[in-house]
N, C-alpha and C positions, 0 to 999 in steps of 0.2 A: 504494500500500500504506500504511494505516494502522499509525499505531505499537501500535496495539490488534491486527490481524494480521500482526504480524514474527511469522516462524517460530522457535519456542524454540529454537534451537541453544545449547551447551553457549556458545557461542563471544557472541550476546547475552546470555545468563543471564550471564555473567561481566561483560560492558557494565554491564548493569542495576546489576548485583549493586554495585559500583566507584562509581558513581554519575554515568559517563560519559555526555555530552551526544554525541549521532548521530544520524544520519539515515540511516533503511535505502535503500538505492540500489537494487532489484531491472533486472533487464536482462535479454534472451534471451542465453541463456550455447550457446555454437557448443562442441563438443569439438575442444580442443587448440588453440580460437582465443586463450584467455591475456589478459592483461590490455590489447593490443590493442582487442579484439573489447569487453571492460568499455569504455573510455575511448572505445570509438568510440558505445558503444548510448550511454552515460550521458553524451555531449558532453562530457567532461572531457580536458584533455593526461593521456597515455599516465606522463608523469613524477609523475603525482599519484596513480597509481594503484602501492601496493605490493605485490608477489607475496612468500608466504610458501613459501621453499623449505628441506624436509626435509632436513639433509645429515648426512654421516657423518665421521668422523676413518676413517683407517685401523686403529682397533681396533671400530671398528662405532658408536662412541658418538654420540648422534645429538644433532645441536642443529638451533634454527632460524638462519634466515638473512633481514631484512627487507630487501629491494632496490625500486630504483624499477623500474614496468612497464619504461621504456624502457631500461635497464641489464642488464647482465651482472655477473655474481660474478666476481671473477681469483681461482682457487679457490689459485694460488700466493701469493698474497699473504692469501690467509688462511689458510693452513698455517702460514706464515710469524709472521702474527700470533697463532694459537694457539698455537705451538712445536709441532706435529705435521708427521709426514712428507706427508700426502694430507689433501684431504678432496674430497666428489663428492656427486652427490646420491642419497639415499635411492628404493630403488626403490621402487615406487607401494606392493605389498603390505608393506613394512618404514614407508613413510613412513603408510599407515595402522594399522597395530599403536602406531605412536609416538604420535601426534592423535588417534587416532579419527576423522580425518576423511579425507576419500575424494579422490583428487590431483583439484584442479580445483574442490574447494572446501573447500580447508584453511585455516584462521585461525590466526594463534599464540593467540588468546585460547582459552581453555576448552578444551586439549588433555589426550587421558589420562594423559600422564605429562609430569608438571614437566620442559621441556626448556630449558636453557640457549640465548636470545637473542642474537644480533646484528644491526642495525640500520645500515643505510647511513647514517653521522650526518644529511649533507645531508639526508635524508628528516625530522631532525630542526626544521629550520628553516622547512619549508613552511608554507603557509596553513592547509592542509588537506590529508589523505588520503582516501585510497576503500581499505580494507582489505576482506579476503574476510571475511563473519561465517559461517563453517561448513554453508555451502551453494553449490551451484553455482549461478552465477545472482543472488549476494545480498553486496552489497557495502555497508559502513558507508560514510559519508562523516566523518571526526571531527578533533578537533586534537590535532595529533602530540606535545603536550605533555600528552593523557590517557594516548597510547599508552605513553610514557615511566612513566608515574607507575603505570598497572598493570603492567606489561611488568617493570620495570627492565631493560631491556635494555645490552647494550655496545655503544657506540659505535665502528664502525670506517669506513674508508676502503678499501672493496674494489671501491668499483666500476668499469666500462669498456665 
């Protein structure tokens, strides 16, 4: 795929827009195969690939979530660090009203509503990520120090 035919998703219109250096990574996308199935089609470790997860506090209020593919969220210790009782993830039809994007190819970039960020820091330190760009199938590869500077994301330590 040439960078003359990346598919416009709101998610590279934001890339562009920022003046972010990437590379479209497309891949046959499996349903429910997850970033797995990404880092297996595109030869990449599994930890360089981040999955963008919709979640909720317990009054409904949605933020993102950036983790590495081979990680999990300790969704107690992130209660914990936002000072709320719960937080879980966003069902597919709420986590799309939030993005506009569809579960399995959501991007934090170019979402329909400004959702407050947090980012596995570690994920801050890599070489390079493969983010989803707001399609199934369609993965950036970029330096997590663009992601930062569009993003402003918050740094925590939730993973396991």
């Amino acid at each position: 795929m040439s960078k003359d035919h990346i598919p416009a998703t709101p998610a590279i219109r934001v890339l562009k827009d920022n003046g972010v250096d990437f590379v479209p990574r497309p891949y046959k996308y499996e349903e429910r195969g997850g970033t797995g199935v990404a880092a297996r089609e595109l030869g990449v470790d599994e930890h360089l690939t981040v999955k963008t997860l919709v979640m909720e506090d317990e009054k409904k209020a949605p933020f993102i979530v950036l983790m590495h593919g081979d990680k999990e969220v300790s969704t107690k210790e992130l209660a914990r660090i936002l000072g709320v009782k719960t937080v879980q993830p966003c069902d597919p039809t709420a986590a799309n009203r939030h993005t506009g994007y569809m579960v399995g190819g959501t991007s934090p970039f170019g979402t329909k509503k400004a959702l407050p960020v947090y980012v596995e820091e570690t994920i801050l330190a890599l070489p390079a990520i493969y983010i989803n760009a707001g399609r199934k199938g369609l993965l950036v590869e970029m330096r997590p120090a663009d992601l930062a500077r569009v993003l402003k994301p918050v740094p925590v330590n939730v993973a396991r």
